[in-house]
C-alpha positions, 0 to 999 in steps of 0.5 A: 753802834751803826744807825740802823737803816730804818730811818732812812727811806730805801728804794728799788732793792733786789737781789741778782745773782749769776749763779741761783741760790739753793734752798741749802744755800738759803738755810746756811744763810739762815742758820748763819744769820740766826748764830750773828743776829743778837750780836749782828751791830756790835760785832764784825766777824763770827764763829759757828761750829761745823756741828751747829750746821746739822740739817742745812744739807741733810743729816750728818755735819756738812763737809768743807766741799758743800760749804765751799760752794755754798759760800761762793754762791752767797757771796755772789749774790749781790743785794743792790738799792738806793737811799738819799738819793745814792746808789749802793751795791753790796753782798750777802756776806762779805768773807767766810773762813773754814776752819779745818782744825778747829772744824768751825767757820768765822764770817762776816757780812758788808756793813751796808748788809748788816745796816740792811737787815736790822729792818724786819721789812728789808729783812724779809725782802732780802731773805724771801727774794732768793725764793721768787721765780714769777715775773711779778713776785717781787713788785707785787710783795713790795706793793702788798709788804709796804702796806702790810708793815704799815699796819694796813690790813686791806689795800685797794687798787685800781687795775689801771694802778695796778698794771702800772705799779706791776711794770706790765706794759700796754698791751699785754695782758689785757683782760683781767683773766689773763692778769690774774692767770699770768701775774696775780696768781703765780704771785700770790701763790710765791708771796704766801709760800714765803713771806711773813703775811698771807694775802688775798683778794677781791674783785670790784666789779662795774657791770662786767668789767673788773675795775679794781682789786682789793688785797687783804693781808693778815700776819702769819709770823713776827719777822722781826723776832730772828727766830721765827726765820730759821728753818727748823733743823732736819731731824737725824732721819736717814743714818740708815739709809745713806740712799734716802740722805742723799735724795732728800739733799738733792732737794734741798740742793736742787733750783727752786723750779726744779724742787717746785716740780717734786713739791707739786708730785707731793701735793698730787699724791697727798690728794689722791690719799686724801691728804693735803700738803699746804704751800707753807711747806714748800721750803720744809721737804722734811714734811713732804719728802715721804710722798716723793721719796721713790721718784727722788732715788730714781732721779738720783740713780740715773 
């Protein structure tokens, strides 16, 4: 068995990519992910039968032309980092076969990917980055995720730390409005849509002037248990209603900023019934679809 990497000390890892993940790339990886992990070290390729991937884009069993362009996607997206003073570049997955006949897929990953990801910390980072659009979500959960992992639940910074750990250069975004506006906020926000842990802050005050923040963290699910990564499977919802299918997939294949705007409706109009959506649930529109159902089969429909 390969030595799993969180023995080593692995530095400025990020996920790039020319062409943006979906949400249904990301619970294909997921559900992939799930059927792999418990025999993720031991084996190098594995099977996964078209009908085990009901619910990655809606209803019924993928057809080969998604799956196609999902693969492409995810094996473009490169996962880059550096340990023992090496630089290393590898992908999401290393190979995908699709299987007609049989109407099943076989996949592998790159050694490094699988070494990766058997460190829940590395994990989480890796799936939770495909996520993030905000200029400072990346840094700010590596800063706060770090923290966490090591059984902190606070974590206080100094600003001037703060501005320098966030790469935000001098000169810009001076006051701490202003910060907490276009940095901290936005952040914050994509952190506790999608990581393990939720986090807030305080201020530190001298005299008018904020001098220093204070992070508090608290778990909200056990990253390292594969189970709780996975999307739960969307429930056979629309069989009579082909027009419905189509609009709830079109958000489980439409960009992240894209589905953010319908997600956004959703909360909208959940508040004027009284009602709240919490952003948990940003990734599971199988629980908000409702709210924009009407506005989705327009978009659709030209």
């Amino acid at each position: 068995m390969a030595k799993p990497i969180q023995k080593w000390v692995v530095k400025n890892l990020f996920l790039a990519s020319s062409t943006p993940l979906t949400l249904a790339d990301r619970r294909l990886y997921n559900y992939l992910l799930r059927n792999a992990f418990n025999r993720f070290l031991k084996q190098a390729s594995f099977k996964i039968l078209l009908t085990d991937l009901i619910g990655v884009y809606g209803a019924g069993v993928p057809s080969l032309e998604r799956l196609k362009e999902s693969f492409r996607r995810l094996i473009r997206t490169l996962i880059e980092y550096e340990v023992d003073e090496k630089w290393i570049i590898t992908s999401l997955l290393e190979k995908a076969e699709l299987d007609e006949k049989s109407a099943q897929v076989i996949y592998s990953y790159p050694a490094e990917c699988k070494r990766l990801f058997y460190d829940p910390f590395i994990l989480e980072k890796c799936l939770i980055q495909a996520h993030f659009i905000q200029k400072y979500s990346n840094l700010l959960y590596e800063i706060l995720a770090t923290a966490h992992y090591a059984k902190e639940s606070t974590l206080f910074l100094e600003i001037t730390d703060l501005r320098s750990r966030l790469h935000i250069q001098e000169g810009k975004l001076i006051n701490f409005n202003d910060l907490d506006r276009f940095a901290l906020t936005p952040a914050i926000k994509e952190i506790n849509s999608y990581a393990s842990f939720a986090v807030k802050y305080h201020t530190q005050r001298k005299g008018m002037k904020v001098i220093g923040i204070t992070f508090e963290m608290h778990s909200k699910r056990e990253i390292s248990n594969v189970e709780n990564i996975i999307p739960a499977k969307h429930p056979r919802l629309f069989i009579d209603n082909p027009e419905m299918e189509r609009a709830y997939a079109y958000l489980l294949n439409a960009e992240t900023n894209e589905r953010r705007k319908f997600f956004d409706l959703a909360c909208k109009m959940a508040g004027k019934k009284k009602e709240k959506i919490a952003e948990e649930e940003f990734d599971r529109p199988d629980l908000w679809f409702k709210w924009v159902e009407h506005q989705l089969i327009k978009k659709i429909n030209g």
